[in-house]
C-alpha atoms as one frame of an Amber mdcrd trajectory, in Angstrom:
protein
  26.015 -13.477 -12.817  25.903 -10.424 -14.613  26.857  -7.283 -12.842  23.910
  -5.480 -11.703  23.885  -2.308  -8.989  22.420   1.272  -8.645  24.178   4.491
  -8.616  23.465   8.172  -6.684  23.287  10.628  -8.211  25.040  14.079  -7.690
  24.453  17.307  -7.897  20.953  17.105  -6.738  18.186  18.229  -3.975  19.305
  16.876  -1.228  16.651  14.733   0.656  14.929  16.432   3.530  11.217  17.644
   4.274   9.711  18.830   0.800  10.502  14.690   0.011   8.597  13.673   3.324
   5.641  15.245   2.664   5.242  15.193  -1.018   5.890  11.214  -0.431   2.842
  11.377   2.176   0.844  13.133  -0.121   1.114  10.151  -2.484  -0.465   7.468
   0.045  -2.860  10.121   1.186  -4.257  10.151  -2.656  -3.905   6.268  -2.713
  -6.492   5.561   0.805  -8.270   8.411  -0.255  -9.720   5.635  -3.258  -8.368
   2.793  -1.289 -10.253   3.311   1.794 -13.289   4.403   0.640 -13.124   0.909
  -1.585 -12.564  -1.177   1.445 -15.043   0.370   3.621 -18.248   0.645   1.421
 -17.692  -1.443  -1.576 -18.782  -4.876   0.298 -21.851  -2.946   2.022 -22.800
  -1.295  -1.175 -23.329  -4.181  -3.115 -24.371  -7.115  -0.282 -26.846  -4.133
   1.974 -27.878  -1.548  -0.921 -27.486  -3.241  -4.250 -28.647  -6.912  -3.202
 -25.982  -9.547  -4.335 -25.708 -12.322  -1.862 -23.178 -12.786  -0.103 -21.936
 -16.321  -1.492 -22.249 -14.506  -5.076 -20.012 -11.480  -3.870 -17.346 -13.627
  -2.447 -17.255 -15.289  -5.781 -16.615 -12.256  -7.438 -14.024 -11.215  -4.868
 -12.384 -14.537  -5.657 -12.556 -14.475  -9.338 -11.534 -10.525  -9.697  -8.397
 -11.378  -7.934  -7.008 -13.958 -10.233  -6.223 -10.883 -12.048  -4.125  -9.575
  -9.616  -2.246 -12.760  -9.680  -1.420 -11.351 -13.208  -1.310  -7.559 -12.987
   0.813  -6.719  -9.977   3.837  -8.836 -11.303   3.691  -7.611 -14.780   3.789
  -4.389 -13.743   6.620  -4.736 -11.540   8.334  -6.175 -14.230   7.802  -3.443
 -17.312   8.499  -0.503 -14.595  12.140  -2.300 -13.938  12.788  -2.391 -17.624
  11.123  -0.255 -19.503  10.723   3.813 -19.272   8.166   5.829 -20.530   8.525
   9.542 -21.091  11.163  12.078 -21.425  11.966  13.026 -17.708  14.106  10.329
 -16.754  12.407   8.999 -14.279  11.590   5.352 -13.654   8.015   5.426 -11.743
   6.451   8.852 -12.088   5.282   8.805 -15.728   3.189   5.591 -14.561   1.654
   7.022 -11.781   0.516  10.014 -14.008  -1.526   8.039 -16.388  -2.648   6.406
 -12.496  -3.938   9.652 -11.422  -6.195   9.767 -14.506  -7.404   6.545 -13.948
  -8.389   6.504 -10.010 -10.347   9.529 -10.372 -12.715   8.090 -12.832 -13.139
   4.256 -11.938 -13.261   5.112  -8.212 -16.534   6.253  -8.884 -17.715   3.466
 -11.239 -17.409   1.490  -8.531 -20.441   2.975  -6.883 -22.840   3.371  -9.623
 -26.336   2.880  -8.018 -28.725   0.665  -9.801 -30.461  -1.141  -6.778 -33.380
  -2.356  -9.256 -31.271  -3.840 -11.942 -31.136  -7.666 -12.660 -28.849  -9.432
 -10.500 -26.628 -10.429 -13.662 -26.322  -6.553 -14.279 -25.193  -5.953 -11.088
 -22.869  -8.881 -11.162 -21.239  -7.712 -14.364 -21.666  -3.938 -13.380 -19.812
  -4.821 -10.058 -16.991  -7.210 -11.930 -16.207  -4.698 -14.198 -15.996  -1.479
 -12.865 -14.093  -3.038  -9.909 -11.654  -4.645 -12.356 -10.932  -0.784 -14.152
 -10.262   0.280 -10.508  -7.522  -2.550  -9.785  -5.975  -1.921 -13.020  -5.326
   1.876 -12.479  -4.773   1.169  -8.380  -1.923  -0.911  -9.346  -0.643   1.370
 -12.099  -0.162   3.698  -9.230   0.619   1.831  -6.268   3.238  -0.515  -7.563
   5.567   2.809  -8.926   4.192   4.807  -5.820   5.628   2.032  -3.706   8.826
   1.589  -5.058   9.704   5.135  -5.725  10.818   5.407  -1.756  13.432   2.958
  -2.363  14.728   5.491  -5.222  14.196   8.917  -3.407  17.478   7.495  -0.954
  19.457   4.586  -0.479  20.034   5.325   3.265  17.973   3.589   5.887  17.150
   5.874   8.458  15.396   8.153   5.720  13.757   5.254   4.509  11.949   4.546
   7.784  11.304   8.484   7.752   9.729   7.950   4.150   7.659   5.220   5.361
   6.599   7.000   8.565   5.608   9.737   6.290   3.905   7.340   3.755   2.050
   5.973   7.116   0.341   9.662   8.061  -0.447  10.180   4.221  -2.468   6.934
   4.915  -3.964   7.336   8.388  -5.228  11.151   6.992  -6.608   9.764   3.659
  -8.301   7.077   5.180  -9.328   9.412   8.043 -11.931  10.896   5.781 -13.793
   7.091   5.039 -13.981   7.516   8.837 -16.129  10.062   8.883 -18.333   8.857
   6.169 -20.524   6.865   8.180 -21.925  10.321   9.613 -22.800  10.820   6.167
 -23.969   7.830   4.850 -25.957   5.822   6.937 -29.348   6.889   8.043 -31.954
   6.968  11.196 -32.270   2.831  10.736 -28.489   2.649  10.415 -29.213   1.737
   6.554 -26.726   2.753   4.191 -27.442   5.307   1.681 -25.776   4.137  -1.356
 -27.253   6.485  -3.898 -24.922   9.132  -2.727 -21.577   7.018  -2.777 -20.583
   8.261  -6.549 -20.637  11.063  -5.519 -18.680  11.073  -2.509 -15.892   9.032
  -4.757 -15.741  11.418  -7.358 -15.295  14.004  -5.091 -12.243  12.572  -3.059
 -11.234  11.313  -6.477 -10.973  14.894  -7.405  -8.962  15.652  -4.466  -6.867
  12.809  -4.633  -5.671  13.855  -8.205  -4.166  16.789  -6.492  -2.336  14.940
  -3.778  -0.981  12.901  -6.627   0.355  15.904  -8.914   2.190  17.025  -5.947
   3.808  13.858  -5.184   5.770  13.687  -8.504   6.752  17.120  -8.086   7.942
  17.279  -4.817   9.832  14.423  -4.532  12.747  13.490  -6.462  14.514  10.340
  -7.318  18.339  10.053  -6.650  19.136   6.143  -6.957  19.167   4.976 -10.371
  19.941   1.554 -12.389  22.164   3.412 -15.599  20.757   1.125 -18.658  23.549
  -0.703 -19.136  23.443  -2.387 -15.863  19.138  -2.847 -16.307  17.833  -6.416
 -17.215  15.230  -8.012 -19.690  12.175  -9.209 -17.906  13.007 -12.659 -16.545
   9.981 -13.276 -14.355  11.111 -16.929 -13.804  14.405 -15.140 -12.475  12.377
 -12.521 -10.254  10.091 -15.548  -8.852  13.558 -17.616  -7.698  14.976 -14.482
  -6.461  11.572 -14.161  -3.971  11.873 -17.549  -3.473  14.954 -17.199  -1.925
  13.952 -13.535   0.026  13.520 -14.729   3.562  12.773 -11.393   4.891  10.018
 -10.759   2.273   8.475 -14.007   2.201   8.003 -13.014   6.297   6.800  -9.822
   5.338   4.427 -11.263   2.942   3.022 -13.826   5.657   2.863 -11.017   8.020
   0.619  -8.137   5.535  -1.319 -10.970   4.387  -2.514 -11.852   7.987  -2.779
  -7.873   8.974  -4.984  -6.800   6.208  -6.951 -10.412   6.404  -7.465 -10.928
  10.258  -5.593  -8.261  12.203  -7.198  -5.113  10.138 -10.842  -7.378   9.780
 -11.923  -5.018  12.337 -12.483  -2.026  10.047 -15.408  -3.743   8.111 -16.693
  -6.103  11.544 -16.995  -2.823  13.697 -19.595  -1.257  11.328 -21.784  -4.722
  11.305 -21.198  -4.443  15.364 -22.259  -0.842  15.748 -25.443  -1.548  13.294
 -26.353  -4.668  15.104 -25.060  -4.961  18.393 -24.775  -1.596  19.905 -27.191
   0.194  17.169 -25.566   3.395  16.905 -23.425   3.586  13.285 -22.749   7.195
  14.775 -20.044   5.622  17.256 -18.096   4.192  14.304 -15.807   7.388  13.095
 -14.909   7.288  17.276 -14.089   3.869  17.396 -12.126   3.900  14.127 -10.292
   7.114  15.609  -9.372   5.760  18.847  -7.835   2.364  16.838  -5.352   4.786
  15.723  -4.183   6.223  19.158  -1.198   3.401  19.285   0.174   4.732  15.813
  -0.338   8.257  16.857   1.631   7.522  20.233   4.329   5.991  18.621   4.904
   8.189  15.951   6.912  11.221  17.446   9.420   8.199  18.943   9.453   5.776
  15.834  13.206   6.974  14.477  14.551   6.878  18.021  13.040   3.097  18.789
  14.236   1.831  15.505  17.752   3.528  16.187  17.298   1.632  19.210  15.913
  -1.684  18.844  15.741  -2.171  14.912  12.913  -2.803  12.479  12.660  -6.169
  13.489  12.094  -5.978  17.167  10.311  -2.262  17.255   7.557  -4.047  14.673
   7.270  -7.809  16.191   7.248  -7.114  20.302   4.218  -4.614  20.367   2.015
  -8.143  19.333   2.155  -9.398  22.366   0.113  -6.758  24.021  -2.145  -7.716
  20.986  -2.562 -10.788  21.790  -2.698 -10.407  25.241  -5.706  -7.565  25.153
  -7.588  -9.872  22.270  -7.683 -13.281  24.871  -9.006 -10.957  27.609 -11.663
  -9.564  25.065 -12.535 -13.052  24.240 -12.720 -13.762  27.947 -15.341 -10.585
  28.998 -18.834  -9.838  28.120 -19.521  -7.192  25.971 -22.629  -5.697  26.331
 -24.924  -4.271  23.581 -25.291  -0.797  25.759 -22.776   2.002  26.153 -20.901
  -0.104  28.751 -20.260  -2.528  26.207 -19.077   0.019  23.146 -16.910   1.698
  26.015 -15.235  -2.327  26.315 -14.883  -2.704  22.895 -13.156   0.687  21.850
 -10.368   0.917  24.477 -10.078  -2.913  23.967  -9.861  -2.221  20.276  -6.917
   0.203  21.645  -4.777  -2.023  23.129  -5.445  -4.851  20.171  -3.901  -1.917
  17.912  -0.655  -1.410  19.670   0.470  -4.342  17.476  -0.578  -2.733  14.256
   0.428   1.152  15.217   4.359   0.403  14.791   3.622  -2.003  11.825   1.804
   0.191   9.711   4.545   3.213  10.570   7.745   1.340   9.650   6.858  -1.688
   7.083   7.284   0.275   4.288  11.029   0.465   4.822  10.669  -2.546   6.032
  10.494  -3.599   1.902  13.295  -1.410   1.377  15.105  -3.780   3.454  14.283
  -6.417   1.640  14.763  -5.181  -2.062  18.295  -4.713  -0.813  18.480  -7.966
   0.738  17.046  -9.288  -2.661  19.897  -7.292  -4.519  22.454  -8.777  -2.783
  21.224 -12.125  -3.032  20.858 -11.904  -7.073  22.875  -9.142  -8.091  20.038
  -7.627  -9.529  18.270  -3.927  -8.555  14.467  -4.608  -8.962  12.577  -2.339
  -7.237   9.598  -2.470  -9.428   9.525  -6.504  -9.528   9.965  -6.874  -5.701
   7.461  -3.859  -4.743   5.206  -5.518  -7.280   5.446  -9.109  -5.466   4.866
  -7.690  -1.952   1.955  -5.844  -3.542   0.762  -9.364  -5.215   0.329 -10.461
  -1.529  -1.258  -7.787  -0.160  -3.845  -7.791  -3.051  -4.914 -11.043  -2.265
  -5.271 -10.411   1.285  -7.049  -7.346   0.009  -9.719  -9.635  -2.068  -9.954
 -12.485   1.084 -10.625  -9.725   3.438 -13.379  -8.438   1.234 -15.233 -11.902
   1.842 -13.556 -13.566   4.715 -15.259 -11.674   7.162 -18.674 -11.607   5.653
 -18.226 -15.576   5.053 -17.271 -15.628   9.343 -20.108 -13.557  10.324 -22.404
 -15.544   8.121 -21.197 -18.606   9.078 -22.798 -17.446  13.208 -25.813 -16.372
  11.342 -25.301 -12.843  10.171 -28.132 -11.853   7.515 -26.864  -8.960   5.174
 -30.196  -8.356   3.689 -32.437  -8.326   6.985 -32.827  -4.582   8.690 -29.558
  -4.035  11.082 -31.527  -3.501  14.306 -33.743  -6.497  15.901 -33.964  -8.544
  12.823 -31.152 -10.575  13.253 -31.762 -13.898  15.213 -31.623 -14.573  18.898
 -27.943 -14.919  19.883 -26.544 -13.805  17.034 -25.056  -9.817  17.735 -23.049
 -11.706  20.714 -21.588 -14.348  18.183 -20.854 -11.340  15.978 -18.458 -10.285
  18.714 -16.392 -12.647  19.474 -16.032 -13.967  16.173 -14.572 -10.169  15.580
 -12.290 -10.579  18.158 -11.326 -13.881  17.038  -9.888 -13.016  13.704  -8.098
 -10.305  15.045  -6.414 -12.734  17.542  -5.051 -15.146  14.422  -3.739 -11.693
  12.628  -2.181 -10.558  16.041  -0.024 -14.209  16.486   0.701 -15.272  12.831
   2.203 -11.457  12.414   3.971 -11.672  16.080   5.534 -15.407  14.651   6.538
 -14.065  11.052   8.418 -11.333  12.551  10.208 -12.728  15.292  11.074 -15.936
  14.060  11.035 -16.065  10.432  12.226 -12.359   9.901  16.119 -12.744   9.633
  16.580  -9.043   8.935  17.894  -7.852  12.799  19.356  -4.613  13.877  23.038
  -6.220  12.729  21.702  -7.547   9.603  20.618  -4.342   8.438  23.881  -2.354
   9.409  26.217  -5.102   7.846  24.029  -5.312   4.852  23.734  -1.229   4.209
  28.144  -1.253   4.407  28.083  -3.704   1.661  25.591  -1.927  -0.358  27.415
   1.997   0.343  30.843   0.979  -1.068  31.693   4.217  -2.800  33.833   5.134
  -5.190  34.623   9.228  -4.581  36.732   9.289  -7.828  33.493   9.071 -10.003
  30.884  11.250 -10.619  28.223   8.890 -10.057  28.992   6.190  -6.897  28.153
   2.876  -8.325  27.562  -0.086  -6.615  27.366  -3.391  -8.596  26.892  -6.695
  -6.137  27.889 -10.045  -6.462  26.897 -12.903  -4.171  27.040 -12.783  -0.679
């Protein structure tokens, strides 16, 4: 096996604040697009611009076999090849990114309700497609840049509790858009959504600018030490990645099932309670858990590790979904009272989760690099991101497929018009995917997740062998 390791360098910033909240700022700019995507894209085209629903999940389907493609590829060029004359191994990308997002994140919502379906087919395929391009040209070197800003893991899990507020406050904002965009019949207005994208498009430009300049990166693979692309190599090496393969299974059943409730609450609060204006509340109050837990998150990692701190809080998810299940939920203000501090207690789960799992794939590019002797942040980053991509595209259809499937009509007029016994259904078939999220996540991390408190500490002393004679510390790996 060839000798493979990283290297810190010296004579640099050292890490601190100006690195926390320039690395926010990045994931801010990235839900800012990502959010507003998630949230409106499926309504836009199934309420405002017409397509069926069995025709959109198609397209879901069919748009993601790219990402099957894309997200690896990346991965792979960023670990070998550089671009530019900075040095750097990920910002260059996201640059040309930043160009990219701005523009296609408003293609997305180009209104032509009157068109033919086919154009609206092909206008929805392709301007979706430009998006996912550019969204992974940023988010795959976005991603992995943490793992280069520091090799140690305590300022990891403050990077990724960083990375978490950038998110929670750039998604924030598609909270508040249903005050804007939905009218006296809770329909949606969709001729306004361009505009609203190029707008936060605009302001996500900014966020990203100041991301590449404020942080810096200090681990780096010298080019002697950096490897062809050997995707057949990366593929074994995640093969063999216990920890990521959990981490995978995990994401993939958070952003499918567990996080289903962003896009089910706004069907509920159309249909079953009738008031769209309660949606930016309930959406807030969801993130109470993260908020609580994020002036302690250092202190219960220190404490319990990543492993324990993220897997234990699903069983008070999974508790609080049964009793949901178990309760009548009204279609009055009784009944939207239920459902939000309900909501709550689901989120506990997903509050520590989405604070700590980015350094949670830290974890596991090191576990990879010991494992292969090769540094691949890109190629690892860009694996995890292949899953989470997917899950992306399922949970774009999933729960419109679910809903459906208890008689949801997309095209009839949200209040009264759906059939007798069907708002109720709506309900618990919400709470029922968020019940499978809450106990395949609580299984991947507590019994296929191998990375434990111990794990972590005895795998960061083999990886922080230093050599103080040299100007730069290397540290090539073997096996294990």
């Amino acid at each position: 096996m060839a000798e493979a390791g990283y290297e810190l360098k010296k004579n640099v910033r050292p890490f601190g604040m100006r690195d926390r909240v320039g690395y926010a700022l990045g994931d801010f700019g990235c839900n800012l697009s990502f959010s507003l995507i998630s949230a409106f894209m499926l309504d836009f085209y199934t309420q405002y611009m017409g397509i069926p629903g069995a025709i959109w999940s198609v397209i879901i389907i069919v748009t993601k076999v790219w990402d099957g493609v894309n997200d690896p590829i990346m991965g792979g060029i960023m670990d070998s090849v550089r671009i530019g004359k900075s040095g750097s191994k990920f910002k260059p990308w996201m640059s040309i990114a930043a160009v990219g997002l701005t523009v296609t994140g408003a293609l997305v919502f180009l209104p032509f309700p009157d068109a033919d379906l086919w154009v609206k087919v092909m206008l929805c395929v392709v301007t979706y497609l430009l998006w996912d391009v550019c969204y992974t040209l940023m988010n795959v070197p976005y991603g992995s840049l943490s793992a280069a800003i520091t090799a140690d893991s305590l300022e990891r899990t403050s990077l990724s509790t960083w990375r978490s507020i950038g998110a929670a406050v750039g998604g924030g904002v598609s909270m508040l858009l249903p005050l804007l965009l939905y009218d006296k019949q809770e329909n949606l207005n969709g001729d306004i959504l361009v505009w609203v994208a190029l707008g936060m498009g605009v302001v996500a430009f900014v966020a990203y600018f100041l991301c590449i300049r404020m942080t810096t990166e200090r681990v780096v693979v010298p080019p002697e030490r950096r490897e062809k692309i050997n995707y057949f190599k990366t593929l074994k090496g995640f093969l063999k990645n216990r920890p990521l393969l959990a981490l995978c299974l995990a994401s993939f059943a958070s952003i499918v099932f567990f996080m289903s409730s962003t896009q089910t609450s706004k069907w509920l609060f159309q249909i079953h309670f009738g008031n769209t204006d309660m949606i930016t509340l309930c959406t807030i109050i969801s993130y109470a858990p993260m908020v609580l837990f994020l002036p302690f998150t250092s202190k219960i990692v220190a404490r319990f590790g990543k492993k324990v701190s993220v897997g234990m809080p699903f069983l008070l998810s999974i508790t609080a979904s049964v009793v949901m299940l178990c309760i009548p939920i009204p279609g009055n203000t009784t009944g939207m009272i239920i459902y939000m501090v309900g909501l709550m207690f689901i989120q506990t789960g997903g509050g520590m989760f989405n604070l700590i799992t980015w350094a949670m794939v830290n974890d596991c590019i090191d576990y990879q690099q010991l494992k292969t002797g090769m540094r691949e942040e890109g190629s690892v980053y860009a694996m995890y991101s292949l899953f989470r991509k997917i899950a992306q595209g399922v949970s774009l259809s999933l729960p419109l497929l679910c809903m459906q499937a208890v008689g949801y009509d997309p095209q009839a007029d949200p209040i009264g018009n759906q059939a007798p016994g069907v708002p109720d259904a709506m309900v618990k078939m919400s709470i029922g995917l968020i019940l499978m999220g809450a106990v395949v996540m609580f299984v991947s991390f507590m019994l296929i997740y191998n990375l434990g408190k111990k794990e972590v500490a005895e795998m960061q002393a083999k990886l922080n062998k230093t050599d103080e004679s040299d100007d730069l510390v290397s540290l090539p790996l073997g096996d294990d």
